[in-house]
N, C-alpha and C positions, 0 to 999 in steps of 0.2 A: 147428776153430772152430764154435759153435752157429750153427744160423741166427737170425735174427734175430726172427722171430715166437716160437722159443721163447724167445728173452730177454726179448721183450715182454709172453710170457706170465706169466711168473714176478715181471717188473717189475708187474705188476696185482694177482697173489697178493699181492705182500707190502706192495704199497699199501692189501688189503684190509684184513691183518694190522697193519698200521701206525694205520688208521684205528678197529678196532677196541681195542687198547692204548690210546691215544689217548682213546678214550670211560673206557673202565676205570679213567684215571689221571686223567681232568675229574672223573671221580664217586666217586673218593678223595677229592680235593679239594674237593669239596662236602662231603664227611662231617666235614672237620674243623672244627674250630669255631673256630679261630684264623683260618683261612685266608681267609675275610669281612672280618676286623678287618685283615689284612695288606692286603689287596685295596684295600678303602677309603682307609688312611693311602699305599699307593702313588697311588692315583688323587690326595688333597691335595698331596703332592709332585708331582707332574707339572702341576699345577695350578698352586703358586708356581713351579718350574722355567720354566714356559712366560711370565707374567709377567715374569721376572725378563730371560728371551732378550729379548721385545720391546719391554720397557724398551732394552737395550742394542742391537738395531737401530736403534731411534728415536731415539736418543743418538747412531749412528753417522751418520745422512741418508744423504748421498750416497756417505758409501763402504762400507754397506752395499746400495744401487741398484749402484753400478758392481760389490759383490760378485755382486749376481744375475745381472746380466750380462755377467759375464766368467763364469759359471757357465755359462750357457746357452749361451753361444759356444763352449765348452769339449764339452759336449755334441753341438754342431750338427758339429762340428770330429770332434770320435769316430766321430758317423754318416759324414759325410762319408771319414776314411780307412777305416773298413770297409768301404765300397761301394767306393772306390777299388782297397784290397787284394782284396776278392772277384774282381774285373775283370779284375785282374791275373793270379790264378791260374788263372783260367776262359780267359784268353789263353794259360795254361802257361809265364808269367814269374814267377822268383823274386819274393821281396820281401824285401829288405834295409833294416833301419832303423839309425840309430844314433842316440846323442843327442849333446850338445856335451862329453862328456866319453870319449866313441868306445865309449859300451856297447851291444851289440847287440839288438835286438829283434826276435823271431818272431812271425809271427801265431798266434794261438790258435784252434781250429776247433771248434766247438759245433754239434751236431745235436739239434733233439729233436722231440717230433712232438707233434700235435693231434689232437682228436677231431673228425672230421669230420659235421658234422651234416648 
C-alpha cells in the first residue's frame, strides 16, 4: 500500500495538470466564434426557464412552502443520522438500517482533507 503523503502528492500533480488542460480548453473555446452566440442563446434560455419555474411556484403557494420545508427537514434529518451513525461507530456498534420494504442500508465513509491555513 502507498503512503498516504505520496498519494497526496500525486493528487496535487494532477490537480495542477487538470487545471492547466482546463485553461487550454477555456481558450479553445474562446477562439471559436460560434461559441459566444451558443453562450448568449444558453444564458436567454435559462433566463425564460427560470421564469417559467417561478411562475409555477407562485401558482403552487402553500404546497410549494410545505415543499421547502419538508426539504429542509429532510436535510436537518440527514445531518442529524450522520452524527447519530458517526456515534455509533466511534462506540464500535454496527449500524443496521432497513426501510419498509426490508432493504438494507450501509453507511458510507468519506474522508477528504483541507488546506490548512
Amino acid at each position: 500500500m502507498q503512503d498516504l503523503q505520496e498519494i497526496f502528492d500525486k493528487m496535487q500533480e494532477l490537480k495542477k495538470e487538470q487545471k492547466e488542460l482546463g485553461r487550454a480548453y477555456k481558450n479553445e473555446l474562446a477562439a471559436d466564434p460560434n461559441y459566444e452566440n451558443v453562450v448568449e442563446e444558453v444564458k436567454q434560455v435559462k433566463i425564460k426557464k427560470e421564469q417559467i419555474e417561478t411562475e409555477t411556484k407562485n401558482s403552487l403557494g402553500r404546497d410549494w412552502d410545505r415543499f421547502e420545508e419538508v426539504k429542509r427537514e429532510i436535510a436537518a434529518l440527514q445531518e442529524m443520522a450522520s452524527d447519530v451513525a458517526f456515534n455509533t461507530l466511534v462506540e464500535g456498534k454496527s449500524i443496521e438500517l432497513k426501510d419498509k420494504y426490508n432493504n438494507e442500508y450501509a453507511p458510507v465513509y468519506k474522508v477528504s482533507f483541507k488546506k490548512i491555513q
